[in-house]
N, C-alpha and C positions, 0 to 999 in steps of 0.2 A: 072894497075901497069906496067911501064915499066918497064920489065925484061934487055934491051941493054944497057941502056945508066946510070944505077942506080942501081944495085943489090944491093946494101948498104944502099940505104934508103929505110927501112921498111915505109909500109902507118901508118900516123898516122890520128886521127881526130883531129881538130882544140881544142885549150882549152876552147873555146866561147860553140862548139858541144857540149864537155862534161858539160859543166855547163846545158845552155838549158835543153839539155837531163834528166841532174839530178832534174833540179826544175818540170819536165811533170812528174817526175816518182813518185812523191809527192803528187800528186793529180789525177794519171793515174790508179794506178793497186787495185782492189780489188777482193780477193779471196771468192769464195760461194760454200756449199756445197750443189751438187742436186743432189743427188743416193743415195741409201740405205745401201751402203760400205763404205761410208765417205772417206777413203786414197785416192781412183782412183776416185770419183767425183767431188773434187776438181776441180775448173776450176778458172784461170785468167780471169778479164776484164777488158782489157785497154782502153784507148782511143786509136781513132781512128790513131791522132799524133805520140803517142808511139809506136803503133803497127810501122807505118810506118817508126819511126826511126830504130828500132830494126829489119824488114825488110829489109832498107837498109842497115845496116850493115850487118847483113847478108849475102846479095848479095852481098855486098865488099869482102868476106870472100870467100865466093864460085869461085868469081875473083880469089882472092887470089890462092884459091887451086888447082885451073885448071889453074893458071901462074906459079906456084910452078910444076906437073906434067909435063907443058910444058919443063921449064929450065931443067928438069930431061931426058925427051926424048930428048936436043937437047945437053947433055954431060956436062951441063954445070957445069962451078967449084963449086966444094962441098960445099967451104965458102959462095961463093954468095946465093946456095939453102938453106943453112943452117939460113943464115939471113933473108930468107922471108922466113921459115917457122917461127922464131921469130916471125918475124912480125904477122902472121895469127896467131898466140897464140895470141899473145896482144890482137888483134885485139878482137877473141872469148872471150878473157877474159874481156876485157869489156864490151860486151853486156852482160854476166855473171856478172859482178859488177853492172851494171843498172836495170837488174832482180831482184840481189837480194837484193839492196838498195830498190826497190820497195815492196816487199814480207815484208820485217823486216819492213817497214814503215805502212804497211797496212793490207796483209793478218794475219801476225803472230802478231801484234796488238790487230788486231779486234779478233782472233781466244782467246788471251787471257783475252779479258774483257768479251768474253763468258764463261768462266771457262776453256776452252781448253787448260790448261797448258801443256798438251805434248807434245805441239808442239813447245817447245823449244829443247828438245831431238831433235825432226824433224828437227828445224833447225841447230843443231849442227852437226848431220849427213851427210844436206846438206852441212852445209860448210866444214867439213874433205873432201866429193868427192872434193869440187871447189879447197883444197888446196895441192891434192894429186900433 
């Protein structure tokens, strides 16, 4: 991210990214339960591809917030931090959208052709956190 010559353009991904991303996530995540506590045994598995998109943004992100703490140590105008810290929201928020396009497509699916109907609750919980 340059923070000198650009504070106003937040990082975006390509629309190409986001599509890609969204057809892997369709055939990428599925949820198994292996412990004897069922909530906290839960575990995602992705492919290998997805892991590594969701990675990399990730690390975009982590850029992001240690170029955002930089702009802050070096005085820099309130507008410009303020606009990449937008941006690193987006940013999180869509690996948060490709998560949970994934889970509603697969884990909470499959969860409910098990009879595990409460995990619609689960999911609506989930999404009041994502829409706080």
């Amino acid at each position: 991210m340059d923070h000198q010559s650009h504070p106003e353009e937040p990082l975006q991904s390509s629309k190409s990214d986001s599509t890609e991303a969204l057809a892997t996530v369709q055939e990428a995540v599925s949820c198994h339960a292996e412990g004897g506590d069922g909530k906290h045994a839960r575990k995602s598995h992705h492919s290998q591809e997805m892991k590594s998109n969701l990675v990399s943004r990730l690390n975009r992100v982590e850029g992001q917030i240690r170029g955002i703490k930089g702009l802050i140590e070096k005085d820099t105008y309130c507008d410009d931090v303020l606009t990449q810290i937008a941006a690193a929201q987006s940013a999180l928020n869509s690996v948060g959208k490709l998560l949970l396009e994934g889970h509603m497509k697969s884990c909470i699916v499959e969860r409910i052709q098990a009879g595990e109907h409460e995990v619609v609750d689960e999911l609506l919980v989930t999404m009041r956190k994502l829409m706080k």
